[in-house]
N, C-alpha and C positions, 0 to 999 in steps of 0.2 A: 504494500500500500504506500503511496505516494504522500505526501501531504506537503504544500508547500512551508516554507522555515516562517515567513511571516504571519501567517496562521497559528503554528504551535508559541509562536512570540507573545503573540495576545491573547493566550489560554492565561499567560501567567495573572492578568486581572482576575482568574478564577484562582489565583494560588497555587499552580503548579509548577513544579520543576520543568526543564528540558524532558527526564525519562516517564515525570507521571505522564506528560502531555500526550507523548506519544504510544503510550500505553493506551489512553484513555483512546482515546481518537482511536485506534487500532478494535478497542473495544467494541465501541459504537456503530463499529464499519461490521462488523459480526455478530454484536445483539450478545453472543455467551459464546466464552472460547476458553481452551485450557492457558495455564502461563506460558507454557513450550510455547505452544502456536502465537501468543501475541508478542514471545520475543523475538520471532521468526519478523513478523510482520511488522512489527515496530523496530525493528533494529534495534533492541536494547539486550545487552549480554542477559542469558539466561540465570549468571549470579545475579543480581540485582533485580529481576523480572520480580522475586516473592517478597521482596521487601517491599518494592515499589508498590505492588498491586496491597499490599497490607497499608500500606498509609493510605492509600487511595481506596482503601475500604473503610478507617479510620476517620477520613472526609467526609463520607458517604456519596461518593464518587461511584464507586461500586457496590454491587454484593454476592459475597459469597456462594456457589453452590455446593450445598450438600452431596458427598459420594466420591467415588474415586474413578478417574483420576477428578481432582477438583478443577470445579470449572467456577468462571468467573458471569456476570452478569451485569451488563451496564444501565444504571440509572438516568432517564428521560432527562435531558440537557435540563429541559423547564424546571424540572423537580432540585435539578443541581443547583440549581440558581439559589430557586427558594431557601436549600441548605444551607447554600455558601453565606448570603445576607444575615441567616437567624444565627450564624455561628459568627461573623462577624459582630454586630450587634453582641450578643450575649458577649463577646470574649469585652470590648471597648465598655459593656455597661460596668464588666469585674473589673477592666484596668482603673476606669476614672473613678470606682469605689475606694480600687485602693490608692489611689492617688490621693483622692480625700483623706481618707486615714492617717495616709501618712503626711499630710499639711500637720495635724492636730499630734503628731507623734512627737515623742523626744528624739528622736531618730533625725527630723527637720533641725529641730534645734541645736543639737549638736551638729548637723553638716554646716550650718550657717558661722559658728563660733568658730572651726575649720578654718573656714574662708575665712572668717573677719581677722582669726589671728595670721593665715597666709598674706591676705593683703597689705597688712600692717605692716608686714616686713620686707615689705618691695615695694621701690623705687617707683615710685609714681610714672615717671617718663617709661620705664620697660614693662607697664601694661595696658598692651599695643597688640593687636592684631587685626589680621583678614578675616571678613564675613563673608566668605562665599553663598551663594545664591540668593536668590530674590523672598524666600520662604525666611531664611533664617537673619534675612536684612532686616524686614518685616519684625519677626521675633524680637531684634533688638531694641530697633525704633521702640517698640511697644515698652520693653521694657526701660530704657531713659527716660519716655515719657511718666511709666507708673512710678520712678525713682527719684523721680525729680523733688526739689524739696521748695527750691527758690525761686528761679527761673528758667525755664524754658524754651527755646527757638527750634521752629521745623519749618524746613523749605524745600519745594519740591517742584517736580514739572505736573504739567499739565494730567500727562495719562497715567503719573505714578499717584495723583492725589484721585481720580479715578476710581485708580483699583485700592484704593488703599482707605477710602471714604468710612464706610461703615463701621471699618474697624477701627480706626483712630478713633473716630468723632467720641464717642463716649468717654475715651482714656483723658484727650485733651479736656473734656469738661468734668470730668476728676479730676483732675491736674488742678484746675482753676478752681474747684471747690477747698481744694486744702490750700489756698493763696497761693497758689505757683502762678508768677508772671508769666503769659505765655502768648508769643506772636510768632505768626503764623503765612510765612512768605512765599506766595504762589506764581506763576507762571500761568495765567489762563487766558482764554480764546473766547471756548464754545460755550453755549447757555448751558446744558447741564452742568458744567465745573462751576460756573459764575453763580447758579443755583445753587449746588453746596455750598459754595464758599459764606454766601450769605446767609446761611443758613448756622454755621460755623461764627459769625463774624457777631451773631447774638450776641454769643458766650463769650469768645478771644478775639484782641484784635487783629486783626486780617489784612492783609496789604497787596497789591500787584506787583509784581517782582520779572523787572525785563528780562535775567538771569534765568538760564536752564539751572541751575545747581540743585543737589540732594542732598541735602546735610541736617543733622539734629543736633542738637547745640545742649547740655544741661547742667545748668550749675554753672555754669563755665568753668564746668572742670571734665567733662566727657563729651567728646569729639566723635560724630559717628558722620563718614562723609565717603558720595560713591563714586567712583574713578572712571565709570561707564554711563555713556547716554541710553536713558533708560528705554527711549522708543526703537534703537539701537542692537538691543544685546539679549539673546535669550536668557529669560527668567532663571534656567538651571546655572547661568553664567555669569548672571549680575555679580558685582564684588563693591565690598564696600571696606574701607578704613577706617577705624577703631582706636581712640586713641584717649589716653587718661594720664593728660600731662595738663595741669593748671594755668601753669604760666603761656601755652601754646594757644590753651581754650580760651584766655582772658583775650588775648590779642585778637586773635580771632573777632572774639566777641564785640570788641572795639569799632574793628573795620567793618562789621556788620552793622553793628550801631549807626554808621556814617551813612548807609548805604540804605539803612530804615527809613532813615529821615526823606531821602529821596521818593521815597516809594509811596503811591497812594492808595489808597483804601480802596477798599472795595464796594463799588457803588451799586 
């Protein structure tokens, strides 16, 4: 049996390996077959054929037949579906259980005291690093924004305040709820952006920014700033600069300052 590689590619959305895939598919192409035969036909060495077909029974991928020699019997795509979702689901309802848990544990507490006493003893200027991709840029933003104590500056383009709307907006109006000063310098065009921003500009104030730049500013002591144009660069490739030097972020902060003043509101 033939099956082309870009097909067995996107089985892995259902969670399988390279050899379940082609087990599985081999299955389905025969409805019930021994493992000999489906590692005939799936090209998968015959070691690994009974393990493989055991996880993929495990899934409920397949099932079992009773007698010898055993044979195998493949479950209705439709039905996989439904399995793979209830199993997903049920596994993320136990992770983010125990993620709560462990917010409320001593376990939290002491990894935090960890940290607080590692940071304590380094060099503010050497911690510094790369955020690779657009998921964990994201991540971070979010997090300066929740860490913020005093003030706050976020600026960005046009299609990265876009996608990135929903999720800020709340953080930035926590932010402002605990007195964090916080302006907010954009790059926009089209009425939808112009529509959030005013929407946004309730709560913090809000400026036009002729500047493509991405950068998060907090405290003026952490530097989060990205080296790629955002409409530019696949999301898995975005990169961003990370940087927790005081003296670097105040300066900063200054020339932004200057640059503020320029800038108008958002009307």
């Amino acid at each position: 049996m033939i099956v082309q590689k870009g097909f067995l590619t996107k089985l892995k959305d259902f969670g399988l390996n390279s050899y379940e895939s082609k087990l599985w598919t081999a299955l389905l192409s025969r409805g019930i077959s021994t493992a000999g035969e489906l590692s005939d036909i799936a090209n998968v060495p015959r070691s690994r054929s009974y393990d493989v077909l055991e996880s993929l029974e495990k899934k409920g991928f397949i099932v079992m037949k009773l007698g010898k020699p055993i044979k195998y019997i493949a479950v209705p795509p439709e039905e996989v579906i439904e399995r793979v979702k209830k199993n997903v689901l049920e596994e993320a309802k136990t992770s983010a259980k125990l993620l709560e848990e462990l917010k409320a544990s001593e376990v939290l507490s002491e990894l935090n005291v960890l940290h607080k006493q590692g940071v304590d003893i380094v060099n503010p200027t050497e911690v510094s690093g790369y955020i690779r991709s657009r998921r964990n840029i994201h991540n971070h933003i979010s997090a300066l924004i929740k860490t913020a104590k005093e003030n706050l500056v976020f600026a960005t383009t046009e299609e990265a305040f876009l996608e990135k709307y929903k999720e800020i907006k709340p953080l930035i109006e926590k932010a402002k709820s605990r007195g964090v000063n916080v302006r907010v310098a954009l790059n926009l065009s089209t009425s939808k952006a112009k529509g959030y921003a005013k929407e946004l500009a309730k709560v913090v104030d809000v400026r036009q920014n002729k500047h493509s730049a991405r950068f998060t500013l907090a405290d003026n002591k952490q530097l989060l700033f990205m080296v790629l144009n955002h409409e530019d660069v696949n999301p898995g490739f975005d990169m961003g600069i990370w940087v927790q030097a005081p003296y670097f972020a105040d300066y900063f902060s200054k020339m932004f300052d200057s640059e503020w003043q320029r800038m108008k509101p958002i009307d």
